[in-house]
C-alpha positions as CSV (number, residue, x, y, z in Angstrom):
1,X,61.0,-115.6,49.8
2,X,60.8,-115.9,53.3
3,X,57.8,-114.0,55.5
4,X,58.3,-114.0,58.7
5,X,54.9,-114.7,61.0
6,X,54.1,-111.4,63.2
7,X,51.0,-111.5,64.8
8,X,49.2,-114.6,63.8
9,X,48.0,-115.9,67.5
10,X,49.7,-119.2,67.9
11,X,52.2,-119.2,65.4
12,X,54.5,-116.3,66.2
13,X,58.2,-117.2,65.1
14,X,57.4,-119.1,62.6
15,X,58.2,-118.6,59.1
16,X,56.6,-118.8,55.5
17,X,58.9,-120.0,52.8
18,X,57.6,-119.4,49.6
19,X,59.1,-120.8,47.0
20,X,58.0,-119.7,43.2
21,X,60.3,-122.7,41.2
22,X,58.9,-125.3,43.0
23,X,55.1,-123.6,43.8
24,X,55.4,-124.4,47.3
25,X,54.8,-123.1,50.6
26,X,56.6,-124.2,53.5
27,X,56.0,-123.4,57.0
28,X,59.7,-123.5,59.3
29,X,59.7,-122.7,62.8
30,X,62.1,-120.2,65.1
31,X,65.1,-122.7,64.9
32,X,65.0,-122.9,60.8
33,X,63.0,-126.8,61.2
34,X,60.6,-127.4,57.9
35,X,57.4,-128.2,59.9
36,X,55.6,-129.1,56.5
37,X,55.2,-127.8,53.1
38,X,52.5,-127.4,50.7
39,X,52.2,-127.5,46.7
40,X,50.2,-124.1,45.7
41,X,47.4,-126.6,43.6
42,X,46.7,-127.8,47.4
43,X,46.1,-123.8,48.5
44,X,44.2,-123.3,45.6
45,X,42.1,-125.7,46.1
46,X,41.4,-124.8,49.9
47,X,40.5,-121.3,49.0
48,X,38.1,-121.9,45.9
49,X,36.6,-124.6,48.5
50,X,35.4,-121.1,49.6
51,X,33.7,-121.0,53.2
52,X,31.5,-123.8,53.1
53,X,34.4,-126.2,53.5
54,X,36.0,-124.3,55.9
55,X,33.2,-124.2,58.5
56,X,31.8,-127.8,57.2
57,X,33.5,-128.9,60.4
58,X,31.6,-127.6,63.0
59,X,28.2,-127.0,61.4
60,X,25.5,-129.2,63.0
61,X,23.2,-129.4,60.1
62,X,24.0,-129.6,55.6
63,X,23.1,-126.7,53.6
64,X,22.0,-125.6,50.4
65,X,22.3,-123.0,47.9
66,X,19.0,-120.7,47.8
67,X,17.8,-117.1,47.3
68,X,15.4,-116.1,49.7
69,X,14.1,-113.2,50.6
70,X,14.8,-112.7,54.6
71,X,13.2,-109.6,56.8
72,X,15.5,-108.6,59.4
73,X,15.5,-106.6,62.6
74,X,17.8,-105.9,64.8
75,X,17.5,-105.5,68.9
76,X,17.8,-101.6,68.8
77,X,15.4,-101.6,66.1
78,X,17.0,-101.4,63.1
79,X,15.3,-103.3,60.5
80,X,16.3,-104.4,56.7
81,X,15.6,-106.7,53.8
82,X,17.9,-109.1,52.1
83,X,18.1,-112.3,50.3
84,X,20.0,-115.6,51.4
85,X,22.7,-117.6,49.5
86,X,22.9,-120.3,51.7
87,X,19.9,-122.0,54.0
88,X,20.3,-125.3,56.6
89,X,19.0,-126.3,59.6
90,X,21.4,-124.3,61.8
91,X,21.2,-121.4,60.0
92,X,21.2,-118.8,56.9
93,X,24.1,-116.7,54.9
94,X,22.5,-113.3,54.4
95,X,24.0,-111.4,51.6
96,X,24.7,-107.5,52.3
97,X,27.3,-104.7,51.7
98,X,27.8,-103.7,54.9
99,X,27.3,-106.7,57.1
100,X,26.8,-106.6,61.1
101,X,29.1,-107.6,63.6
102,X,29.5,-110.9,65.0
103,X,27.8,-111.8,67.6
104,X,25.0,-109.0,66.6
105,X,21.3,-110.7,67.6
106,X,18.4,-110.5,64.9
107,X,15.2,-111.8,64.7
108,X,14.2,-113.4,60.9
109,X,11.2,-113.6,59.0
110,X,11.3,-115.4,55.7
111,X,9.0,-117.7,53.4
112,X,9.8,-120.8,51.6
113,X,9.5,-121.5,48.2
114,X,6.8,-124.3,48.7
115,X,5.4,-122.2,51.5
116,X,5.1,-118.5,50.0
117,X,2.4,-117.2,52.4
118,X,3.3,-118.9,55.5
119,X,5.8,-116.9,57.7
120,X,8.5,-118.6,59.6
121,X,10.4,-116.8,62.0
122,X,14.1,-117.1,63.9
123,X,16.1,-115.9,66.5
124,X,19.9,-115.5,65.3
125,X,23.1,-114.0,65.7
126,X,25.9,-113.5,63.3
127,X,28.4,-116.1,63.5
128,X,31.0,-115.0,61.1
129,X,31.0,-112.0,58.6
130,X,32.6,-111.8,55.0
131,X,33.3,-108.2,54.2
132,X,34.1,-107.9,50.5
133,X,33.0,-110.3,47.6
134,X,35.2,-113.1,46.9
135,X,36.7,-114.2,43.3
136,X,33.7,-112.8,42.0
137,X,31.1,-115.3,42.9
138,X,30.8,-115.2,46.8
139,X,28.9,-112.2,47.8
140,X,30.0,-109.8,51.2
141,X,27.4,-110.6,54.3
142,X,27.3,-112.5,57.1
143,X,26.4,-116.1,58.1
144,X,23.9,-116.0,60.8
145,X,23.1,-119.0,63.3
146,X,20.0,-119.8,64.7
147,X,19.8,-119.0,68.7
148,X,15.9,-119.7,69.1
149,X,13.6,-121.6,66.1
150,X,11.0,-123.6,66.9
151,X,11.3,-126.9,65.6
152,X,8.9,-127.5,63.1
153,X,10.1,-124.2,61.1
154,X,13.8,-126.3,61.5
155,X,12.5,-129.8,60.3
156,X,10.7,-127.7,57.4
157,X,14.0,-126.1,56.9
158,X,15.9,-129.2,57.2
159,X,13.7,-131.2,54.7
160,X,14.1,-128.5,51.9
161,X,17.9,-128.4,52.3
162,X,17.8,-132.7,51.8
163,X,15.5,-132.3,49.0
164,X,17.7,-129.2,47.1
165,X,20.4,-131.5,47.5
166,X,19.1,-134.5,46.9
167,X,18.3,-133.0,43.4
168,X,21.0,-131.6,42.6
169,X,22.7,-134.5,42.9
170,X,20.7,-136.2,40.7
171,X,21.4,-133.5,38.1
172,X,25.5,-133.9,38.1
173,X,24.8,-137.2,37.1
């Protein structure tokens, strides 16, 4: 089956070749060149890799799984609870229905788990947004960056994300 590419920025003219007997995906451009194909195992893999992989490359700090709860407020005054999935030194994923738009500014107030009655508070924006729940794991919300976080709440931040991980490690093997 051949689909031809529309609107993608970049890649206009180009066409997907997807073949079913051979479970690959090939990628040809406007003169009918094979640029490169790809066995569907290799897609597969890419997508369950889910979002962490595909922003690995340009976050500045590791991350960890966790579920916290996060107090949120928005410029204009809107203001909402949540809980996190994700916490690292450059930021939080915020789990939520109807997530805000990127680049939308929030301030953050949350607790950690070895620090339940100490407030630590952030300024973010939304980096990137993920509307609907994916293969039934990933919840819909949005991944926020840090814009302004004092340093100490970071290295706090930071150390709890080594230590999560740290541990877990230990536990796969």
């Amino acid at each position: 089956m051949k689909l031809p590419v529309i609107s993608t920025p970049g890649h206009q003219g180009k066409t997907m070749i997807v073949d079913a007997d051979l479970e690959t995906v090939a990628v040809q451009d406007s003169s009918g060149k094979v640029l490169g194909d790809m066995p569907w195992g290799e897609i597969i893999e890419r997508v369950l890799a889910g979002e962490d992989a595909a922003f690995a490359h340009c976050r500045a700090y590791p991350r960890a799984p966790l579920a916290i709860k996060v107090q949120c407020s928005t410029p204009d005054g809107k203001k909402f609870e949540s809980l996190t999935a994700g916490i690292g030194g450059g930021g939080l994923f915020i789990e939520s229905s109807s997530p805000l738009a990127m680049g939308t500014e929030l301030s953050l107030e949350f607790s950690l788990p070895d620090r339940p009655l100490e407030k630590l508070r952030a300024k973010a924006k939304v980096a990137w947004v993920r509307n609907k729940p994916e293969r039934y794991l990933l919840f819909p919300g949005m991944g926020v960056q840090f814009m302004d976080i004092d340093s100490k709440v970071q290295n706090l931040l930071i150390g709890l994300v080594e230590a999560l991980n740290r541990s877990r490690t230990r536990a796969q093997t």
